[in-house]
C-alpha positions as CSV (number, residue, x, y, z in Angstrom):
1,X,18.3,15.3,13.7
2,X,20.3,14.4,11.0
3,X,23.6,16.1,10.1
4,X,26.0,16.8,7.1
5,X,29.8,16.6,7.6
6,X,31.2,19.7,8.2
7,X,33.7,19.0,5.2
8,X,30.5,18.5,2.7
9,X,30.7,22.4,2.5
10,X,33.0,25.1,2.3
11,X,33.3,28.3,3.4
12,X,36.0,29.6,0.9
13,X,36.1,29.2,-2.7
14,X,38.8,27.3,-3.8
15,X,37.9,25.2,-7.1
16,X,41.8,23.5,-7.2
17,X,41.3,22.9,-3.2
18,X,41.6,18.6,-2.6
19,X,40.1,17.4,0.6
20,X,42.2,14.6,2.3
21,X,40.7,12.9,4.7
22,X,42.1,11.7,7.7
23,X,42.8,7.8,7.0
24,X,41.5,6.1,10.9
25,X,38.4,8.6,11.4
26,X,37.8,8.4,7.6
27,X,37.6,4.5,7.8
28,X,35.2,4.2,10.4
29,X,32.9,7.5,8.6
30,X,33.4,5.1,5.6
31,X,32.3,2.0,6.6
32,X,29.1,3.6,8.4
33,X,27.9,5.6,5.5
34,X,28.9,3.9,2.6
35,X,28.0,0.3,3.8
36,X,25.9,0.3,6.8
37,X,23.3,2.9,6.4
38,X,22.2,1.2,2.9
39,X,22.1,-1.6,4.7
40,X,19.6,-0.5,6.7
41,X,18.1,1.9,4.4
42,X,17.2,-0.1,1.8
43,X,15.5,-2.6,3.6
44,X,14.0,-0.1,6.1
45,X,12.4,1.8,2.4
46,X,10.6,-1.6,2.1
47,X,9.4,-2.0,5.5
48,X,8.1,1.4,5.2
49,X,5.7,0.9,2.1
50,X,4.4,-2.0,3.9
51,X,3.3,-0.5,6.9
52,X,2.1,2.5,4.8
53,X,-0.2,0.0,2.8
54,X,-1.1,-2.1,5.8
55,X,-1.8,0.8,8.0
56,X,-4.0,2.6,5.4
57,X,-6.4,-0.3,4.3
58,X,-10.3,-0.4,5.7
59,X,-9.6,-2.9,7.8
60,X,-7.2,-1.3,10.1
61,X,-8.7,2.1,10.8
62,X,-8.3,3.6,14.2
63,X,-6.4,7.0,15.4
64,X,-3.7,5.4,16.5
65,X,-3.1,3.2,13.0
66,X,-3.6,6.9,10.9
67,X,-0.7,8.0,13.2
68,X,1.9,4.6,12.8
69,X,1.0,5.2,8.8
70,X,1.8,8.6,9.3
71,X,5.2,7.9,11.2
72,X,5.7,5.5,8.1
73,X,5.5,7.7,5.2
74,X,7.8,10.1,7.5
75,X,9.8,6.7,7.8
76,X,9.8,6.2,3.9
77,X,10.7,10.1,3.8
78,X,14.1,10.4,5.9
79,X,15.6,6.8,5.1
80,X,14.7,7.6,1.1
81,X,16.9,11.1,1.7
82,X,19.6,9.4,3.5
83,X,20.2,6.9,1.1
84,X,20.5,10.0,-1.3
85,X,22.6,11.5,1.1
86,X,25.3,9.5,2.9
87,X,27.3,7.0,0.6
88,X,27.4,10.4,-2.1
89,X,28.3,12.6,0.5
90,X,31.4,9.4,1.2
91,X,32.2,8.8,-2.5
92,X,32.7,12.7,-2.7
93,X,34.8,13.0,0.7
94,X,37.0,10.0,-0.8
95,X,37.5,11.8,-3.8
96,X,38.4,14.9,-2.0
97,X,35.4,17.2,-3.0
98,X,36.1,16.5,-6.7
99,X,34.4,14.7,-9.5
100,X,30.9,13.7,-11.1
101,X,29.6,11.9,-8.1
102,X,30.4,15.4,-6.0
103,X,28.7,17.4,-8.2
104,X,25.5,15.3,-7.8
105,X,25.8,15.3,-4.1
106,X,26.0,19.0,-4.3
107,X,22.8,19.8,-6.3
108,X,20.9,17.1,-4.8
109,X,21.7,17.8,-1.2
110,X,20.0,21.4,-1.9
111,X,16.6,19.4,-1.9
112,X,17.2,16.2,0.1
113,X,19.0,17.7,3.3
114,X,15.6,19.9,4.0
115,X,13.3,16.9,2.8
116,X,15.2,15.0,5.5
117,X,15.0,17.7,8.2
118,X,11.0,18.3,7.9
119,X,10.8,14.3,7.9
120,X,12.7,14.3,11.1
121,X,10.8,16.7,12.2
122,X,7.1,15.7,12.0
123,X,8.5,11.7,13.2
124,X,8.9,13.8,16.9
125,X,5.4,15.4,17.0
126,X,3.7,12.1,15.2
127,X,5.6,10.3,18.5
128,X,4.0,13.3,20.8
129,X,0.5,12.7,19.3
130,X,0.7,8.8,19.7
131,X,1.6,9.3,23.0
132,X,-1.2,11.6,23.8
133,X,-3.5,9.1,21.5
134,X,-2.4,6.2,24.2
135,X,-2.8,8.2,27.4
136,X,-6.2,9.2,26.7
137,X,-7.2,6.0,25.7
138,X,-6.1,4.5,28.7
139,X,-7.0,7.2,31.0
140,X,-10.5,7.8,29.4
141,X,-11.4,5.1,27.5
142,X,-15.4,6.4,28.0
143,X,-14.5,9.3,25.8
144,X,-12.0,7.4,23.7
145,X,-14.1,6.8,21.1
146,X,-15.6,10.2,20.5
147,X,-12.0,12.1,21.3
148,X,-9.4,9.5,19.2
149,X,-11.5,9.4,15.8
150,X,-9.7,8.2,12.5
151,X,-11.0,11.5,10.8
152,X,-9.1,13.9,13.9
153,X,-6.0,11.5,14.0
154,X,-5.9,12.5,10.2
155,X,-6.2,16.3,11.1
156,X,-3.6,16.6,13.4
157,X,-0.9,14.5,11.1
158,X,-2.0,17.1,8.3
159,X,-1.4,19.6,10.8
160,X,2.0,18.6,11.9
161,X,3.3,17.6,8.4
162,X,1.9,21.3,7.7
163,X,3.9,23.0,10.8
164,X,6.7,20.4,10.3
165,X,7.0,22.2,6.5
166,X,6.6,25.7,7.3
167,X,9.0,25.0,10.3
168,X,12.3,23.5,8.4
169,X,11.5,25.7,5.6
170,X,14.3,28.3,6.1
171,X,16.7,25.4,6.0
172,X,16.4,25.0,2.1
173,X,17.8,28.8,2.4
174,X,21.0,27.7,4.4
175,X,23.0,26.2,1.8
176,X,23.9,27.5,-1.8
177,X,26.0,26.4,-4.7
178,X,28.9,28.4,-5.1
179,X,30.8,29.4,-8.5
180,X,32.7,26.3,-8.4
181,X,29.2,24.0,-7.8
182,X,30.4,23.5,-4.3
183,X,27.8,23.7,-1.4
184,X,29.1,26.2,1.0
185,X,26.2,28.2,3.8
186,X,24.7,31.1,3.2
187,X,24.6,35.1,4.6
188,X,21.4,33.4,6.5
189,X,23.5,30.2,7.8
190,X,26.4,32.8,8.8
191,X,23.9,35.1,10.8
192,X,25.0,34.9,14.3
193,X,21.4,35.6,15.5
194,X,19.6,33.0,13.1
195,X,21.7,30.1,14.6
196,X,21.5,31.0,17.9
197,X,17.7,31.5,18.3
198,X,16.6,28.9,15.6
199,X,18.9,26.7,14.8
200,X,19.9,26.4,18.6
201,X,17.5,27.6,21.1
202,X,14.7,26.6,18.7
203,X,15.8,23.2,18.0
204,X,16.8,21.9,21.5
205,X,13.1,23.6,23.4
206,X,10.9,22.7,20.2
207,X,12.4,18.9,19.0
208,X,14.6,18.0,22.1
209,X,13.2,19.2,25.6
210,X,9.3,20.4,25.1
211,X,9.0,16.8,22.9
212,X,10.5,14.4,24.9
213,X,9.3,15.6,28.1
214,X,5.8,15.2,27.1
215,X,6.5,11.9,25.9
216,X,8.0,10.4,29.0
217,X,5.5,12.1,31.2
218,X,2.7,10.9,29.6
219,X,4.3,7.2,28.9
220,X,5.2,6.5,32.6
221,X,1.4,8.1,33.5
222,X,0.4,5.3,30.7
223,X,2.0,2.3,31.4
224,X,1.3,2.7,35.3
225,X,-2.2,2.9,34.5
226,X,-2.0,-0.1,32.0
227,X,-0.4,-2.1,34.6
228,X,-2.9,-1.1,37.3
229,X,-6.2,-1.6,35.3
230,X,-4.6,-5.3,34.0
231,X,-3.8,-6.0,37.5
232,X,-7.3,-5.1,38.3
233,X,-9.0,-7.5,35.5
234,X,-6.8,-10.6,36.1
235,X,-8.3,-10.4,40.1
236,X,-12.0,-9.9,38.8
237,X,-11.3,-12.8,35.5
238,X,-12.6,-9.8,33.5
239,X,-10.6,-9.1,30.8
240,X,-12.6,-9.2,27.6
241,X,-10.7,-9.9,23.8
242,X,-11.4,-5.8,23.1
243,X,-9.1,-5.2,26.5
244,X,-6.7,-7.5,25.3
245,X,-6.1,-5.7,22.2
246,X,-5.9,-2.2,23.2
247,X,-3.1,-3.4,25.7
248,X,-1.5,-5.0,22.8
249,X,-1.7,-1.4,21.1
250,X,-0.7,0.5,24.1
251,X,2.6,-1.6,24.7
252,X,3.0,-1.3,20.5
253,X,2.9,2.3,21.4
254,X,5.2,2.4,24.2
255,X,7.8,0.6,22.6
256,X,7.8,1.9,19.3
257,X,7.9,5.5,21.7
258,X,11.0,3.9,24.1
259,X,12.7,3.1,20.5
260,X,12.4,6.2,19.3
261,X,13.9,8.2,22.1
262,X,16.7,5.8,23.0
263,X,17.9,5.3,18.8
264,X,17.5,9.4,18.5
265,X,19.0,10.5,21.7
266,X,22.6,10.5,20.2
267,X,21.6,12.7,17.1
268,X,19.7,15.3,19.6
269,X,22.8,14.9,22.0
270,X,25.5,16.0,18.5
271,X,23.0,18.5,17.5
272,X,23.2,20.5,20.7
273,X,27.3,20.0,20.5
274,X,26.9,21.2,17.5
275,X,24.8,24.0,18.1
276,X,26.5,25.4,21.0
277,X,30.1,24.6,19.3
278,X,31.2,22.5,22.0
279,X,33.8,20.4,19.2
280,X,35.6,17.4,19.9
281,X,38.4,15.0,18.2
282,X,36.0,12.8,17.8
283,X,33.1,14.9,16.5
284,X,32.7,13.8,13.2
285,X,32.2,9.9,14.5
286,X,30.0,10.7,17.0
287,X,27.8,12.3,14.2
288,X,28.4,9.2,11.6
289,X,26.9,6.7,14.7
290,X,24.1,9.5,15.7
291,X,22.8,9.5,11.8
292,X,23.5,5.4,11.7
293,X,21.1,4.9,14.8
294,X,18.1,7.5,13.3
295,X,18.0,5.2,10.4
296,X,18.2,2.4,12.3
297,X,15.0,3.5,14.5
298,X,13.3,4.0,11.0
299,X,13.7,0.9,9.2
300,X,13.2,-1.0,12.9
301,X,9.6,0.4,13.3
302,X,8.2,-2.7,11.1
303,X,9.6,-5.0,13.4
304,X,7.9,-3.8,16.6
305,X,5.0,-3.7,15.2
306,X,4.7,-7.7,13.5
307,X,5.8,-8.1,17.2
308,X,3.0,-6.8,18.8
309,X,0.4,-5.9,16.3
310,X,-1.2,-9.3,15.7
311,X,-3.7,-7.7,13.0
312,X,-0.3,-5.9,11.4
313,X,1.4,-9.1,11.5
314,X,-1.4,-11.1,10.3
315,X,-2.0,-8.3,7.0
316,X,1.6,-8.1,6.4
317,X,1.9,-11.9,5.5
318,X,-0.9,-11.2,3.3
319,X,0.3,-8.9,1.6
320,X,3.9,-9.9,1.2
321,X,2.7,-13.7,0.5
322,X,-1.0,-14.3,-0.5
323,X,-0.1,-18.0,-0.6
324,X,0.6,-18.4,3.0
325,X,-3.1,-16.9,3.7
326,X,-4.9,-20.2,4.5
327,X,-1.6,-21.7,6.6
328,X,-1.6,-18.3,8.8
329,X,-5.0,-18.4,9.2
330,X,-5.0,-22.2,10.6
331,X,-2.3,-21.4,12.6
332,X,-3.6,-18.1,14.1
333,X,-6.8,-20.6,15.0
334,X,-4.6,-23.0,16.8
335,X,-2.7,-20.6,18.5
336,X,-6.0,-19.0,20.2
337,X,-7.4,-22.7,20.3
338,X,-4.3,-23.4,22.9
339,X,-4.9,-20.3,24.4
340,X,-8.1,-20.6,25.2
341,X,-7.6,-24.2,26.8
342,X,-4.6,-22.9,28.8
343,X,-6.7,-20.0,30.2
344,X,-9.8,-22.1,30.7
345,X,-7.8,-24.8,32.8
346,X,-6.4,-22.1,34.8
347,X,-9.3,-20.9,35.8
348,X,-10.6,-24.3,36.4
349,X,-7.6,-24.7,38.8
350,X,-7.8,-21.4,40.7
351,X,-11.8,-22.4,41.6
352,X,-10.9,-25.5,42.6
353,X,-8.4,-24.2,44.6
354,X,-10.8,-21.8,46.4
């Protein structure tokens, strides 16, 4: 999850108080916010809105795309708020809490720090429900069809925006503007009980251990069973183009899964520091590289998808250039042309060989 420096707010009012940053720490915070998350936001915002409309059109309509369009808009949402976020959040630190660009980090923050938590939130349980969209389509691919139905994929991502609203709602509550126009937490930010049975124990069981475990139980069941049944079809010379393509999908999922866990471990690892006030000298960094990598495993998602998704890669071009429509489509017909020769001469081979 995402976090805001603990220097953003303030618990006492102080409207003359200057914040001076530390100059080594405050280099490194710099550099991160103010330079490398827009360099991967701002590209990652485009990616985002292509996957959106690529995922979305006729053509492409299956559970598991409703769900990657789902993770995209959820995308689109967190790396929009972090651009809003992060280089103000800088500017105003470097200033030392004073000025114009302060006071728009301040009112804005009121809106975009939530947005950005209910993003984060329903990108953990879209993950959980690609996961389970893989494992049953692997595991019962008889039923597939009547259990993993666009229409139901697009009930559940209503139902965990829906959850994923109502859930992070009581953080637009947590911060307030002060008589000075200074952020600084709430009575309900303060209460003792609220951040120990929401903000901790709620957090770490509900987006950290309940999550994750699911996901990596279900993935390992997955790919063992992807592995197996391929294993299976290259003995028998069985395996059919439709095969092909929902092992393609299968390993899209896994990855994009794997991604997600390894570039959001950090963030759930600071949050839990955070939580249980376990502090360190080099908190504040540690959160600045946590918040760098969840942006980083937004704006990435684009690119493991043209890598596996053939039909993605194939509608992004499209999209992005018309032009090159007729040159993909030649050398997407070569490409299987050689293919095909390359498998047909193997098999050749392997019967002569018997």
């Amino acid at each position: 999850m995402l976090l805001l420096e603990s220097e953003a707010t303030v618990e006492h009012v102080d409207c003359d108080q200057i914040f001076v940053p530390t100059t080594q720490s405050d280099a490194f915070q710099t550099f991160i916010y103010s330079i490398l998350i827009p360099a991967v936001c701002i590209p990652g915002v485009l990616g985002a809105c292509i996957c959106i409309i690529v995922f979305t059109k006729k053509q492409m309509r299956s559970s598991l795309n409703i769900y990657l369009a789902g993770l995209s808009v959820f995308d689109l949402v967190l790396l929009t708020m972090s651009l809003l976020i992060y280089p103000l959040m800088s500017a105003c630190l470097q200033q030392g809490n004073r000025g114009f660009v302060c006071h728009i980090f301040w009112r804005s923050s009121l809106f975009t720090f939530p947005m950005s938590l209910i993003a984060q939130t329903g990108s953990v349980w879209t993950c959980v429900a690609i996961t389970v969209d893989r494992f049953l389509a692997v595991k019962y691919p008889l039923h597939m069809r009547l259990w993993c139905t666009p229409h139901r994929a697009f009930c559940v991502l209503s139902c965990i925006t829906a959850i994923s609203i109502i859930y992070k709602l009581p953080s637009v509550f947590e911060l307030s503007l002060d008589e000075c126009g200074q952020l600084s937490p709430t009575q309900l930010r303060n209460n003792p009980l609220y951040i120990v049975i929401y903000n901790t124990y709620g957090y770490v069981l509900l987006l950290l251990v309940i999550p994750f475990l699911i996901i990596i139980i279900l993935n390992v069941i997955t790919v063992n069973a992807v592995r197996a049944a391929y294993k299976i079809r290259r003995e028998m010379r069985t395996n059919t183009r439709g095969e092909e393509n929902d092992r393609r999908c299968t390993k899209m999922a896994t990855v994009t899964i794997v991604a997600f866990i390894l570039l959001n471990s950090l963030a759930g690892l600071n949050n839990v520091i955070e939580a249980f006030n376990f502090r360190s000298s080099g908190n504040q960094d540690r959160i600045a590289f946590g918040n760098l990598l969840v942006c980083l495993n937004s704006a990435s998602n684009i690119l493991i998808y043209s890598i596996f998704g053939r039909k993605f890669r194939k509608m992004a071009v499209q999209l992005i250039c018309p032009c090159t429509e007729e040159n993909y489509h030649q050398l997407s017909r070569n490409s299987e042309h050689k293919i095909h020769t390359q498998q047909t001469q193997k098999s050749i081979l392997e019967l002569n060989a018997i």
